[in-house]
N, C-alpha and C positions, 0 to 999 in steps of 0.2 A: 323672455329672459328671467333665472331664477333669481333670488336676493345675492346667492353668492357670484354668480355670474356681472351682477350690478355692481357689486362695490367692488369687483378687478376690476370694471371696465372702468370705474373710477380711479383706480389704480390705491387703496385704500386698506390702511391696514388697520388689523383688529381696534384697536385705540383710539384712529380719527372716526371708524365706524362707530363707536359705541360713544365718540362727543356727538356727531349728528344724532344719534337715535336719542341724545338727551334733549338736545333742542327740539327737536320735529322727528318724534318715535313713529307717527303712522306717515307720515306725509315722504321724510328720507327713502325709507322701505315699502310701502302698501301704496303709494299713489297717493293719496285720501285725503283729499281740502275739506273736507267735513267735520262740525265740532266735534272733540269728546262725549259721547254716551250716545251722538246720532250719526253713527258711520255707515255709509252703503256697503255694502258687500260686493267685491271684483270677484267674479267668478272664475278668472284666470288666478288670483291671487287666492285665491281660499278652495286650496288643492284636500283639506284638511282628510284625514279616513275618519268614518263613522262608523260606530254600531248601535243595534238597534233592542233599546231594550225589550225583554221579551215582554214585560206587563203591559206598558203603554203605547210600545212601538214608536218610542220620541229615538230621535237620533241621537247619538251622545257622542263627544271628539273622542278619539284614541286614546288623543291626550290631555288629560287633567291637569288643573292649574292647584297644586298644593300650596295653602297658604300660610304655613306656618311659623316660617321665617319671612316675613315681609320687612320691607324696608319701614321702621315706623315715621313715614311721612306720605301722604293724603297725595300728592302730587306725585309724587315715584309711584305710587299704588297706582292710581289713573293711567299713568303713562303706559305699564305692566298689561294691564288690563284689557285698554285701549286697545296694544297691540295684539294681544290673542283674542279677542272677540276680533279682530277685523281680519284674522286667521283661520276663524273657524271655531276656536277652541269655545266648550259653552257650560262646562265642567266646573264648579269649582269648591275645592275643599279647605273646612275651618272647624273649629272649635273654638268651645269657650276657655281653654285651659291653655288655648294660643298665643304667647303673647301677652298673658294675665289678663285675655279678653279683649286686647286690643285689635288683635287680625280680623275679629266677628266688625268690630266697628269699622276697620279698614275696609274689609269685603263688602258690607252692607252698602257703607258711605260709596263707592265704585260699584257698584254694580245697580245701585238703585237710579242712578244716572240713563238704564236701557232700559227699554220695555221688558217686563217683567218673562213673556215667552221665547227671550235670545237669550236667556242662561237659565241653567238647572245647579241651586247651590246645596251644598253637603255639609252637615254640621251634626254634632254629639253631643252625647249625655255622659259630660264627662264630670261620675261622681263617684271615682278613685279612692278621692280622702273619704274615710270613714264616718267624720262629721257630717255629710252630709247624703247618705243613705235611707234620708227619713223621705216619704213622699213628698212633704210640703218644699223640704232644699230639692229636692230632682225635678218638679213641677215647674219650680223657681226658674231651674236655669235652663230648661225649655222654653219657657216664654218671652224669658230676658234672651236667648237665640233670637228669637222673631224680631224680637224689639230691635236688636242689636243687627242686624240683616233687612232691617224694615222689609220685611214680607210677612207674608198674611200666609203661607202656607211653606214648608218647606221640603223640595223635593227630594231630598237622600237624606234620611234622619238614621241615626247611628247608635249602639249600645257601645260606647267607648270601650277598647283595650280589655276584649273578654280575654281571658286564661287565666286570671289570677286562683282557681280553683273553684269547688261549687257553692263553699261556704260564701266563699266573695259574690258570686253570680246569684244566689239565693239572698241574700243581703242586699247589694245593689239593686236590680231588678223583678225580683219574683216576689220577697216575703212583703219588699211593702210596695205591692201593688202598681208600681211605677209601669212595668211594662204592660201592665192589663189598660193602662190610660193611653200610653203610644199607642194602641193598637186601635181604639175607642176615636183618638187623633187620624190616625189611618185614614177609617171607617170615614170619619166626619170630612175628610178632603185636605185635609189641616199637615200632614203628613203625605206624600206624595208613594214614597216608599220606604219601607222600612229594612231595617238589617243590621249587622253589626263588624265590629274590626275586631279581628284576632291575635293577640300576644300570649306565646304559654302554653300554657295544659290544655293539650289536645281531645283531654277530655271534657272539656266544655264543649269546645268545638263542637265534637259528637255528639253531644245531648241536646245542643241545642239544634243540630241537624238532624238529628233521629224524630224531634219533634215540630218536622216542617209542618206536618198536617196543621198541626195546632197553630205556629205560628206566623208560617207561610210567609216567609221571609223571600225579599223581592233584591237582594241582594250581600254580600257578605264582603268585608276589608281584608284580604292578607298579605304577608310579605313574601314577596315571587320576583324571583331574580336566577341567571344561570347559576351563582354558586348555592344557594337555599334548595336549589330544587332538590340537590340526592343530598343536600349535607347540612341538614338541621342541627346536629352536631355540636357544629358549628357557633351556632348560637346559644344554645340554651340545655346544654348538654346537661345538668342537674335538674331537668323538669321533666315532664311528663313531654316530651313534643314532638311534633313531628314536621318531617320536611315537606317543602313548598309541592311535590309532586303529590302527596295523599292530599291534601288539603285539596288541590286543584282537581283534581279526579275525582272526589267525594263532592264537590262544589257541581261538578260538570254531570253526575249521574243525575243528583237531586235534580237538575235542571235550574239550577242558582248560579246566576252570573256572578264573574269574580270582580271587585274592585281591588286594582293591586297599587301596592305600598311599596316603599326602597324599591325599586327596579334598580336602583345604582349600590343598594348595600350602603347608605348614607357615605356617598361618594368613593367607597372604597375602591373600587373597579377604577375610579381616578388616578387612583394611589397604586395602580398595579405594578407589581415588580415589571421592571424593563425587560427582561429574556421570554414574558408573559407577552407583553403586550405588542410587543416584535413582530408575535407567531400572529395576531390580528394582522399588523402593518401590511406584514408580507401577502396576504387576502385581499385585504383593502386597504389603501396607501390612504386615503384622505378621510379615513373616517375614525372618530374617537372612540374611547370603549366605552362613553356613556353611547354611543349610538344604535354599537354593539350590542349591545345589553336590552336600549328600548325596543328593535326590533327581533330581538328573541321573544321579549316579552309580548310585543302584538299580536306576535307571529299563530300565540293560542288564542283561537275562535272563541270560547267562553269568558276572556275578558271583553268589563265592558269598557272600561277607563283605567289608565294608566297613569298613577298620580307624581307629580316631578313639581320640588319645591322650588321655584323660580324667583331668586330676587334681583336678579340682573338681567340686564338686556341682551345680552349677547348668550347666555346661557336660554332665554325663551327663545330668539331668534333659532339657533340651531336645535334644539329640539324641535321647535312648529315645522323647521325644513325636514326634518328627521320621519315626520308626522304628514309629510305633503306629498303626495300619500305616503305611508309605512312600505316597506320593502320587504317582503316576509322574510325573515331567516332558510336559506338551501338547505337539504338535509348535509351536505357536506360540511356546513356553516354549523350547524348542532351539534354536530359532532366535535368541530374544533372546541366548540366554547362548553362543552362536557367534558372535553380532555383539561382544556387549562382550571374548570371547577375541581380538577382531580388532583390537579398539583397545587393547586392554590388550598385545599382545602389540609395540604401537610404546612403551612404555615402557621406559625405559633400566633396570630393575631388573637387582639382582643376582638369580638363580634360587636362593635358600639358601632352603633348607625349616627350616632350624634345628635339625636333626636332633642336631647337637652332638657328632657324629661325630670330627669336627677337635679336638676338645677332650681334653686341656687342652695351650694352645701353650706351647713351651718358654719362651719370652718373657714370657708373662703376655697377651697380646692377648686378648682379648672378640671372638675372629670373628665368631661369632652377632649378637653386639650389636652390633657397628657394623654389619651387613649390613640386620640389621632397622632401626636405623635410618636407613641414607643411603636404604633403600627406603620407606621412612614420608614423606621428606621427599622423592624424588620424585613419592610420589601426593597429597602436598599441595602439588606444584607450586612447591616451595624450588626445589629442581633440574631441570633445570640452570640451573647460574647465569647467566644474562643476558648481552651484552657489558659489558664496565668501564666504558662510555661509557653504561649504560643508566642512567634516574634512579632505578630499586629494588635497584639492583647491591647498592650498598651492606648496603641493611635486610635483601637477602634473604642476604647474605653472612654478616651477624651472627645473621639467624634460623635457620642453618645450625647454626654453633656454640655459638650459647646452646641448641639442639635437641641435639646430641651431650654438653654438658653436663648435661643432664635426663637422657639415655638412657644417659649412663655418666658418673658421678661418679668416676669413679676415671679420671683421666686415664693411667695407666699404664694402662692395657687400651685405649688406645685405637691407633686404625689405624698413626699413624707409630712404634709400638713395633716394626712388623715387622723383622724381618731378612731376609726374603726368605730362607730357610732351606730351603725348602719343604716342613719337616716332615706339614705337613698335607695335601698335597696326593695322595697315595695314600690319604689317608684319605677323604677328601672323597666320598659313595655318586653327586654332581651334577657333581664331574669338574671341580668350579671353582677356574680360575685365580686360589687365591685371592690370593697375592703382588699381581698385579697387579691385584685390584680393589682390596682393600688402596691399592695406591698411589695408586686415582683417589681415594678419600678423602684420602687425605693433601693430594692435589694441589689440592683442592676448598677444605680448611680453612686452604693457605699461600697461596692466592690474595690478590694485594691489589690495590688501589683506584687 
């Protein structure tokens, strides 16, 4: 009997399942009288799919545990955890820029609780800010990693959010010598395997792929989802970039397994307009479009891990079932979810994944939130607003911003706070103009009648 099968026969709705899963998360769902950090493994229960890295040949879950929104409390973290190691899941990804460092201490503090060979953990060299490009700061926050992750080696080490161009990649990694020392780390065992995440100018991408021989990268981060794959676009349309299908092709020739990022589009695929998400319904009645989505994404053989930010229980719960085993996407099934990437991709959204990168603005602005919501309200067809002369101008005018008053009560966080500053805009991993979507909001809610 599956998890979902268990909580009907309990007769149990979303709600009271996810109070039991707070009290007793392995024991309610996994069977498991065993403490935290020493759980047996049910081999009925941990259905999980694997692949196999091509270096080491360790098995890796499908599905990755991202940790960058974590709950900031030690015992939510445990519980999290808890339940996907007793799943299978053995993935899991951090940074030091996570959290202001906090997720490394989360991860480390849970995960140091199992034997060090039930998880393979994943963490970066995230030195963004320009202050700190010098060898000794990059050095630094490679070791405070270990410290912070209490391990002695760490298996998927990362060149944080390459794209920002060559002078950035030459500055970060190459001119002072940082990556000549990851690689020396490698070498020494200290380092498991090395690679990097991709935001941006696809021209790094390729230089740094043209130069496998040299640095014989054991794995690479990009973002791969049904609407990214033909519609880069999409995202970062004033860069050099390219969509999820060359990235993953160019990954798959080299012989470089892919780690993939947003499989959900930072929950956008959530947010799908309803006449979208219908055309899934009528396919499959009980599955959601994040489900949708993960198993497009398994469904390519060159991933190795599919990374899903999990801070709730019921959100890891249906994914790990999603993952028990993967389902591959039908060719009839690709085709659907290419057709609705075709129509989704004539919608006026902002591409904000939510990542939260931009944060915190010196202003006080709510980037995230008003982007999640001017984009909620054009898949429910608020937006764009109508001619002045239209007879629903009006009601959709005011369904606008009585909507922006729901999605952010705090009117100082909202869009006309900007200064157009452009503090954020280096930060940004999507490369968005945000100043000036910023302002189509603003432009949106001073419109009048």
């Amino acid at each position: 009997m599956n998890r979902r099968q268990f909580l009907q026969r309990l007769g149990m709705g979303a709600g009271s399942a996810l109070a039991m899963m707070a009290m007793e998360p392995l024991n309610v769902l996994a069977g498991n009288s065993a403490k935290p950090g020493q759980l047996k493994y049910d081999a009925d229960e941990n259905k999980m799919t694997y692949r196999v890295q091509h270096g080491s040949g360790e098995k890796i879950s499908l599905l990755g545990f991202g940790m960058m929104r974590l709950p900031d409390d030690q015992e939510q973290v445990d519980q999290l955890v808890d339940y996907a190691i007793a799943h299978g899941v053995n993935y899991f990804d951090t940074a030091p820029m996570y959290m202001g460092g906090r997720s490394e201490v989360l991860t480390g503090n849970t995960l140091s609780r199992y034997p060090r060979e039930k998880y393979h953990v994943a963490t970066k060299m995230s030195n963004q800010n320009r202050r700190s490009w010098s060898f000794d700061d990059s050095k630094r926050m490679y070791e405070t990693s270990l410290e912070r992750l209490k391990v002695d080696y760490i298996d998927y080490y990362l060149l944080h959010s390459i794209g920002g161009g060559m002078d950035s990649l030459k500055g970060r990694f190459l001119d002072n010598g940082i990556l000549d020392f990851l690689l020396k780390e490698r070498e020494a065992g200290r380092i498991k395997h090395l690679g990097f995440s991709y935001h941006g100018d696809v021209r790094d991408f390729d230089w740094l792929l043209d130069h496998q021989d040299e640095y014989h990268w054991d794995f690479v981060q990009i973002q791969m989802n049904f609407l990214d794959w033909r519609h880069a676009s999409m995202r970062q349309g004033w860069r050099h970039d390219a969509d999820a299908e060359y990235l993953y092709d160019k990954l798959e020739k080299k012989g470089i397994q892919a780690v993939i990022m947003e499989p959900l589009r930072g929950g956008a695929f959530g947010r799908m307009a309803s006449e979208l998400s219908d055309q899934l319904k009528a396919v499959r009645p009980n599955d959601s479009t994040a489900r949708w989505a993960f198993r497009w994404v398994g469904s390519y053989p060159n991933v190795l891990t599919t990374l899903s930010g999990m801070n709730r229980m019921d959100h890891l719960v249906d994914n790990v079932a999603t993952f028990s085993p993967l389902e591959a996407c039908t060719e009839a099934e690709n085709k659907l979810l290419a057709d609705i990437a075709d129509q989704m991709s004539g919608f006026p959204t902002i591409p904000c994944t939510t990542c939260e990168y931009c944060m915190p603005c010196p202003y006080g602005v709510n980037i995230p939130g008003n982007f999640a919501y001017y984009n909620e309200a054009v898949n429910e067809h608020i937006l764009p607003l109508p001619d002045k002369q239209a007879s629903d101008y009006i009601a959709r005018k005011e369904k606008f911003a009585e909507g922006m008053r729901k999605a952010l009560p705090d009117v100082a966080k909202w869009a006309n706070q900007c200064t157009d500053c452009e503090a954020c805009l280096p930060k940004c991993p999507q490369q968005i103009r945000i100043p000036n979507q910023m302002a189509r909001i603003v432009e949106t809610l001073r419109r009048r009648g």
